[in-house]
Residue, then its C-alpha position, 0 to 999 in steps of 0.5 A: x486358868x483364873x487362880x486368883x483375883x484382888x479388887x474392890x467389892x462393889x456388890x455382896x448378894x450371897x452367893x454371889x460378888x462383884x468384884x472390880x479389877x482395874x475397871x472391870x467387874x467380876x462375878x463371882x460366886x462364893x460360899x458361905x462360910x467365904x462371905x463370912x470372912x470378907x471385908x466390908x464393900x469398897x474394901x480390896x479383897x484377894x480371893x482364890x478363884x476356880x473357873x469353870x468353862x461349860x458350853x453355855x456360860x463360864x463361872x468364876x468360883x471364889x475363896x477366903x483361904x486355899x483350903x477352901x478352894x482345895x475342899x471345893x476342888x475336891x468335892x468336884x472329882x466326887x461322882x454326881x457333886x457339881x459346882x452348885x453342891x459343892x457351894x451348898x456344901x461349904x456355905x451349909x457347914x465349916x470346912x474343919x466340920x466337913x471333913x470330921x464327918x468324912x474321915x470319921x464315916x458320918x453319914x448320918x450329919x453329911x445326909x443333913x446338908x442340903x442337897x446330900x441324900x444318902x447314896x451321895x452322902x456315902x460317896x463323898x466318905x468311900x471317895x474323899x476319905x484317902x484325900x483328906x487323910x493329911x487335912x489337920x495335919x497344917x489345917x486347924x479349920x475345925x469348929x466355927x468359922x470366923x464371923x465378920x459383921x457387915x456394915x449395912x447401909x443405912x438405905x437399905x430396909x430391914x425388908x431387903x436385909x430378910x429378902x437376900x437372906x432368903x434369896x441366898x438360902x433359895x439358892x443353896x438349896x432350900x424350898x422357898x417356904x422354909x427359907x422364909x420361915x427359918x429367917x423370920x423366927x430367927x431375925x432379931x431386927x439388927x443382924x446383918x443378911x450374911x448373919x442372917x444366913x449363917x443362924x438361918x443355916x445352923x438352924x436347920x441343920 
């Protein structure tokens, strides 16, 4: 088991990063609300890993903070939750906001997420709820997270910044068309692709 990593960024494509460790580059796909932490690329970061075997491919999943690995390995054990939704999950909403909706039975937020209908919805509630009983306890994670602007090089077009931002959000779950739609209005010519995708996403919820 791969539990942690510390490298230097050589690639931010959300949801994915490449991470160099002594000489080999590492995939890794990461949430949101971790590309809104990270340092900006060149820069060491430590991440929390979580790996998972499949038949056909191996994934490295990576955290900003143990609370976030702890929230995606709970999402995991929740019956039709997969690694794919589970990063939908944490890229769509604050770990501290997710977690208000289970212990408080809101369905009617969770149902919001991409991906979570409401059979689903009442699931991570009736199955989360016992465990994330203790989460404020030595976790105030409510409310927004931190935003980290990155530097964006200055080789890379306004173009490309609006692409990855729809790229990103196509690949959390979003219809191609509304991704497009929801980045285009709300681009303001200057922000950087991850704070693209974050408004992107608090607009659509």
């Amino acid at each position: 088991m791969i539990g942690q990593i510390r490298g230097i960024i050589l690639e931010k494509q959300p949801p994915q990063l490449l991470v160099e460790v002594q000489g080999i580059g590492y995939e890794i796909d990461a949430p949101m609300s971790t590309f809104y932490q990270l340092p900006d690329i060149l820069q060491e970061v430590t991440l929390f890993t979580h790996f998972v075997v499949r038949e056909d491919a191996h994934h490295l999943y990576g955290f900003y903070t143990r609370d976030e690995r702890l929230l995606f390995r709970s999402l995991l054990k929740v019956n039709g939750v997969g690694p794919r939704l589970a990063l939908t999950i944490l890229s769509s909403t604050a770990p501290g906001e997710f977690v208000h909706c289970v212990l408080n039975n809101d369905t009617a937020s969770l149902v919001r997420l991409p991906g979570v209908g409401k059979k689903t919805a009442e699931r991570l509630v009736v199955e989360m709820r016992d465990k994330l009983s203790d989460w404020y306890q030595g976790t105030p994670t409510a409310g927004t997270l931190p935003i980290k602007q990155g530097i964006e090089g200055q080789s890379r077009g306004r173009h490309q910044i609006l692409q990855d931002a729809i790229s990103a959000l196509i690949t959390l779950g979003y219809k191609q068309q509304e991704a497009g739609r929801s980045v285009t209005k709300i681009d303001d010519g200057a922000a950087s692709s991850e704070e693209l995708i974050r408004r992107a996403l608090r607009e659509m919820m």
